[in-house]
C-alpha positions in Angstrom: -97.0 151.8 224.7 -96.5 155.5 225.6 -93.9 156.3 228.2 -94.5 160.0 229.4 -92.6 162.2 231.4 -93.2 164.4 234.3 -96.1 166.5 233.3 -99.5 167.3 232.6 -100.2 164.2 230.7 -100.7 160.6 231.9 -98.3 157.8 230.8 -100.9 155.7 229.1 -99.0 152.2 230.1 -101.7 149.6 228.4 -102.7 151.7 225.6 -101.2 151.9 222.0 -101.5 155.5 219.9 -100.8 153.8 217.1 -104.1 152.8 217.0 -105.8 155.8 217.3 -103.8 157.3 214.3 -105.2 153.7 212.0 -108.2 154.0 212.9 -108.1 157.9 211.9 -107.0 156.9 208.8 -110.0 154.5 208.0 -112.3 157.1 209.2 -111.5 159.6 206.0 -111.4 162.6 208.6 -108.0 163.1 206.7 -110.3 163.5 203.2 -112.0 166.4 205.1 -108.6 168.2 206.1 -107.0 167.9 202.4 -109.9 170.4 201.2 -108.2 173.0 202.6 -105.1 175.3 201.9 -102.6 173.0 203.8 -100.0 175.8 204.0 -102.8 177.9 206.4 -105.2 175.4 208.1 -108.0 177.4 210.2 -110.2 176.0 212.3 -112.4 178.6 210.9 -113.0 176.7 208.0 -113.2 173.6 209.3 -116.4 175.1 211.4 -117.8 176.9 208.5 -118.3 173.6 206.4 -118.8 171.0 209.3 -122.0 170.5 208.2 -121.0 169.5 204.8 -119.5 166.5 205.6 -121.6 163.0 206.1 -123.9 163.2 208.8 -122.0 160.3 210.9 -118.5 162.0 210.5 -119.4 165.3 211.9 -119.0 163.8 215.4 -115.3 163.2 214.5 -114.7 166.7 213.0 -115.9 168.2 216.7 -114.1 165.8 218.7 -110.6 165.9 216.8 -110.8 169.0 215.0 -113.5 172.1 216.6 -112.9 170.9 220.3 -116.4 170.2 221.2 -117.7 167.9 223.6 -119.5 164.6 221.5 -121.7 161.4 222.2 -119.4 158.7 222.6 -121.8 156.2 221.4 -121.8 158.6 217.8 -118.3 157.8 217.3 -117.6 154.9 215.2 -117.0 151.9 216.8 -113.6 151.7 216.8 -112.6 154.9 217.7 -115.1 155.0 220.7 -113.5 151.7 222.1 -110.2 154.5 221.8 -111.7 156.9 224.3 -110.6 155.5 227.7 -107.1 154.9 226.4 -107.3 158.7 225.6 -108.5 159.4 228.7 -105.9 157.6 230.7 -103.2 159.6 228.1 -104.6 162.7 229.8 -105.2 163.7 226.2 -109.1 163.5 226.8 -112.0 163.6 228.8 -115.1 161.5 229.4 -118.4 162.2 231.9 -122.0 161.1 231.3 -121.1 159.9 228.0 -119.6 162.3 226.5 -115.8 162.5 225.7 -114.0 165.7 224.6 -109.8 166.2 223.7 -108.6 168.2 226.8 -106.3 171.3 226.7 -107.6 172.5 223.7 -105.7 169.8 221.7 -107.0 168.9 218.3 -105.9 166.1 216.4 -105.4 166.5 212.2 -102.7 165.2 209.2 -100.1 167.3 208.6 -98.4 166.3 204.8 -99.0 162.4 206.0 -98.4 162.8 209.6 -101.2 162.7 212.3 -100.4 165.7 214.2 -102.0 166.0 218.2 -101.5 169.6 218.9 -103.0 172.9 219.9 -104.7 174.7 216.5 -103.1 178.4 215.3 -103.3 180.7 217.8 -102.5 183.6 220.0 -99.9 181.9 222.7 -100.3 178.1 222.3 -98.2 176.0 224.6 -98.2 173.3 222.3 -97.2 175.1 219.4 -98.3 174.7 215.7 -98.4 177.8 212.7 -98.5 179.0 209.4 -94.0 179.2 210.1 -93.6 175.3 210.9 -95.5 174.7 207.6 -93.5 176.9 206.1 -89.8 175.6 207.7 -91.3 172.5 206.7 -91.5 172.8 203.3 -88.1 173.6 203.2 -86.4 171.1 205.2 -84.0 168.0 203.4 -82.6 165.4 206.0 -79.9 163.8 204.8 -81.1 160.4 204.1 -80.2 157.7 206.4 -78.6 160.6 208.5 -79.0 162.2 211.9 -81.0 165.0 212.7 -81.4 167.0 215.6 -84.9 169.6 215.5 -84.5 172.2 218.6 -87.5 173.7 220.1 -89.2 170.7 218.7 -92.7 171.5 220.2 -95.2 168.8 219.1 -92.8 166.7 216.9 -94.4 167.7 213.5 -90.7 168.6 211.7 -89.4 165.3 213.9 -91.6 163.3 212.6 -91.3 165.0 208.8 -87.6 163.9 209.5 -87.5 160.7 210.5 -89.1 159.3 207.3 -86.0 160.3 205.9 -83.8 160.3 208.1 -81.8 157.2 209.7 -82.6 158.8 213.2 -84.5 161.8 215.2 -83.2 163.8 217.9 -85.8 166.2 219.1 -85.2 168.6 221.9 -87.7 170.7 223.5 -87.5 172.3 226.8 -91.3 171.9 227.8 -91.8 169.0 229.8 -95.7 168.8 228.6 -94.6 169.3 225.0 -91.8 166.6 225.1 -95.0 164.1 226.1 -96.4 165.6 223.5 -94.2 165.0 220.8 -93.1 161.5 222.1 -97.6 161.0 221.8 -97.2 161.9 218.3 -94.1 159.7 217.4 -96.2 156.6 218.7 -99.3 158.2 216.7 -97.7 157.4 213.6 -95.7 154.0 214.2 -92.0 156.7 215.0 -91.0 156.1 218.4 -88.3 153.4 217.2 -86.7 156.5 214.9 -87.8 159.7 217.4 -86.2 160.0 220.3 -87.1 163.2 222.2 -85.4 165.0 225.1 -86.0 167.7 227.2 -83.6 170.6 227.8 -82.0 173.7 226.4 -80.7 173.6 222.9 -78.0 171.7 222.3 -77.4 170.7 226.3 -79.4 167.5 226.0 -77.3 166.6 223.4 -73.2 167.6 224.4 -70.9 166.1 222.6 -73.1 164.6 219.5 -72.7 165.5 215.8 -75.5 165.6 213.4 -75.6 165.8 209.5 -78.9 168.0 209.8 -80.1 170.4 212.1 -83.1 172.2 212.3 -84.8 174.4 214.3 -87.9 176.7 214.9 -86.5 178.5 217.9 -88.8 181.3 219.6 -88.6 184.2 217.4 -91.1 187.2 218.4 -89.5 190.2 218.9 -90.6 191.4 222.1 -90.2 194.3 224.1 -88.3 193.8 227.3 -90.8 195.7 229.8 -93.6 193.2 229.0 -94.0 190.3 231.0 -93.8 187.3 229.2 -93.3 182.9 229.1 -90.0 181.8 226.6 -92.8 180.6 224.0 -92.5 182.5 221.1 -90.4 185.3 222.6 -87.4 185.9 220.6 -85.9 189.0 222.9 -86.3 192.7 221.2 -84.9 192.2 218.1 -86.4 188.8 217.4 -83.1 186.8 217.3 -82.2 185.9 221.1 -82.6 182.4 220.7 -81.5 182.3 217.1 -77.9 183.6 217.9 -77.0 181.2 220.7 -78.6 178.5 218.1 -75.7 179.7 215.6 -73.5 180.0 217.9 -73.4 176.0 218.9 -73.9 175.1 215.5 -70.0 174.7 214.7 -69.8 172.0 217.4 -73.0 170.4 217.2 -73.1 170.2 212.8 -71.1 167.2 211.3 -68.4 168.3 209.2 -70.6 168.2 205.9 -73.7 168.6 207.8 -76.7 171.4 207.1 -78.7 173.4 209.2 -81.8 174.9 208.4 -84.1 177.1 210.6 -86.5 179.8 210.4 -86.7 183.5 212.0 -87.9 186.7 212.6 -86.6 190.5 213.0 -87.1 194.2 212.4 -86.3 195.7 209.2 -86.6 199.3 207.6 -89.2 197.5 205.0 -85.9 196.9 202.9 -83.1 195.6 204.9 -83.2 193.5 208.2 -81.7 194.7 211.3 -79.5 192.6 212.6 -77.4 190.6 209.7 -74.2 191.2 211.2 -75.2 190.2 214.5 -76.3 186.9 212.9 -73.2 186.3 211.1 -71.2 187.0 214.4 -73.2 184.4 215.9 -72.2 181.6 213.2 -68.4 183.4 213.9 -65.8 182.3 211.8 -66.9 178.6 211.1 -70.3 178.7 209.4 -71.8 180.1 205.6 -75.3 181.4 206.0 -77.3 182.1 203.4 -80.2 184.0 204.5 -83.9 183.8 202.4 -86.2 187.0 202.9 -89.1 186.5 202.2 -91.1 189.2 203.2 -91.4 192.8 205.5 -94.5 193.5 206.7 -95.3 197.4 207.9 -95.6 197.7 212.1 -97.1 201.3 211.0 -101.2 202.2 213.2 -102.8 201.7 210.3 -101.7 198.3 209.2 -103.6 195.1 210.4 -100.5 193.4 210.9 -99.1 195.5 214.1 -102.9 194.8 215.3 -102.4 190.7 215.0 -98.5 191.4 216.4 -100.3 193.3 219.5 -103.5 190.9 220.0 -101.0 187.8 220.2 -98.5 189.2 222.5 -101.7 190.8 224.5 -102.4 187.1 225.5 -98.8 186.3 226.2 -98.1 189.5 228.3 -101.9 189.6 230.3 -101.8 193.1 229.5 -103.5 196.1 228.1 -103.3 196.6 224.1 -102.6 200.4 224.9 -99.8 199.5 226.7 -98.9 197.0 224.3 -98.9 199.5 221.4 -96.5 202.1 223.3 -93.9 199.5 223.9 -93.9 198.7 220.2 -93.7 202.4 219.2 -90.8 202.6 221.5 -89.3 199.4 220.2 -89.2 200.5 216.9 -88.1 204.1 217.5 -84.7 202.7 219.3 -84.5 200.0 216.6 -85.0 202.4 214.1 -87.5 200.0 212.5 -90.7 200.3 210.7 -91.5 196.6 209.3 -91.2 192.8 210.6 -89.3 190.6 208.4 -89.3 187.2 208.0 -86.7 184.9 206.8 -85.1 181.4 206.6 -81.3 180.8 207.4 -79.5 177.8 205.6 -76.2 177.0 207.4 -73.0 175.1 206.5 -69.5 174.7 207.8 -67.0 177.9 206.5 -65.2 180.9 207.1 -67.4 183.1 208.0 -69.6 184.2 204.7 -73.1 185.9 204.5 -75.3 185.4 201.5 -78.7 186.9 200.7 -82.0 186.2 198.7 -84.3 188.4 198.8 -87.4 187.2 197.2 -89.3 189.8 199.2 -92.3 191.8 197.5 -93.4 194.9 198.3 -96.8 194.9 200.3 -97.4 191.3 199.8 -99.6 189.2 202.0 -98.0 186.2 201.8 -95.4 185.6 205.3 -93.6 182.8 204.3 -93.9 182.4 200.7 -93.4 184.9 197.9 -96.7 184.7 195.9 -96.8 185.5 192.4 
């Protein structure tokens, strides 16, 4: 039984999520996923081949994958006997006969976890990218351990955890996304090891000591002129939230604990702006080592400033044009021509910065260095 929070969602008293994640699992809809790059899932290929997969699955791939609107009595039987307790979840929507997941949510495995979530995208609330893959892949909770994952959004690195992990702190400051992410603990048989707060970083959670933290904090640089909600904005040099994140590490990290978390910033296409910043954050009580893995040119004439602008152009509600002179500005008092991506591994010290830079020169990859 799902207990929600104040929010968008319903509390879903008499129905069990669990169920809907077995009953996924018999379906095979996770055999039609697993075709697919799982470092970059697109709903884009998902709708390109829908109509490869056998004919009675295709109603599941539009209902919990492409968003569309389906025939309840095409659904197999035990997943249409599902839809009211979806319904009453808030999670989806039923008239005529016809059921379809509400708030644009789809519903896919993510490396052996049922994930409910919004698809990549410009702005979602319920957030899910290429970068939590990629923070993912990274990740090692101690075993038997605690773990605390700020800006948890839907739970996917909380759940990742807890298989490992003794238990799961996750702390999100969303009230819609907390239901979420408690949904997808009871999705996958978690809520006993997930236990998910709402609040501001480390507030939820004064006085506690973990032996891994994680976090995939809102990391966008963005200009301070534009309008703009706390997802995915990580102030104008991309590291607002990462520094105050380092900076209650020290209390918040056991003794022989490890932090791990994932970022953005401005670079000259060599170096990053803002290294010493970071290590002042961690102060005089934490190592980082710092993983670059790529810079990618803000120049006109590069796709990726045209991505940068069309996602914050759906954040801000405002003109591209408008968009694209903040940036230019931006970057001239930066004195920045590229975006960088990095990871940061941290552990108890005095104070030391490494680096490794396994960045390439022009190459297309974000958060991995491809050979």
């Amino acid at each position: 039984m799902v207990q929600g929070r104040s929010g968008r969602f319903g509390t879903g008293q008499d129905f069990d999520l669990a169920a809907l994640g077995d009953a996924l699992s018999r379906s095979a809809l996770g055999e039609w996923v697993a075709c697919f790059d799982p470092l970059c899932p697109r709903p884009s290929a998902w709708d390109l081949y829908r109509d490869r997969v056998p004919t009675e699955m295709r109603p599941l791939v539009d209902l919990f994958l492409l968003n569309r609107p389906v025939e309840r009595e095409a659904l197999p039987e035990n997943i249409g006997n599902l839809i009211p307790g979806m319904v009453s979840l808030g999670i989806a929507t039923e008239d005529r006969g016809h059921a379809w997941m509400t708030c644009g949510l789809v519903v896919f495995p993510v490396f052996g976890k049922w994930l409910l979530c919004q698809p990549p995208g410009p702005n979602p609330k319920f957030y899910f990218g290429d970068d939590s893959l990629g923070l993912l892949t990274r990740i090692l909770p101690r075993a038997g351990g605690r773990c605390l994952d700020l800006c948890a959004g839907p739970g996917l690195l909380a759940l990742h955890s807890a298989v490992v992990a003794g238990c799961v702190t996750a702390v999100e400051s969303d009230p819609d996304a907390v239901q979420l992410a408690q949904f997808n603990a009871a999705l996958n048989r978690l809520s006993h090891r997930v236990e998910v707060l709402q609040g501001d970083l480390f507030e939820p959670v004064r006085g506690r000591q973990f032996d891994t933290v994680i976090a995939n904090p809102p990391m966008l640089p963005y200009p301070e002129e534009l309008a703009g909600p706390s997802i995915g904005h990580g102030g104008p040099d991309g590291l607002r939230v990462t520094r105050r994140i380092l900076a209650g590490l020290p209390e918040a990290l056991s003794e022989t604990g490890t932090a791990q978390m994932i970022g953005t910033c401005l670079s000259d296409g060599a170096t990053p702006i803002g290294l010493e910043q970071l290590r002042a954050a961690g102060g005089k009580r934490l190592n980082l080592t710092v993983s670059i893995l790529s810079h990618h040119a803000l120049s006109a004439a590069d796709p990726f400033l045209h991505a940068l602008i069309a996602t914050v152009a759906a954040i801000a509600s405002e003109r591209e044009a408008i968009i694209r002179q903040s940036y230019s500005a931006l970057l001239m008092r930066a004195r920045a021509s590229h975006l960088c991506n990095f990871f940061i591994h941290a552990v108890h010290g005095d104070g030391q910065l490494r680096l490794i830079d396994a960045a390439r020169w022009n190459q297309s990859g974000q958060w991995y260095t491809r050979n």
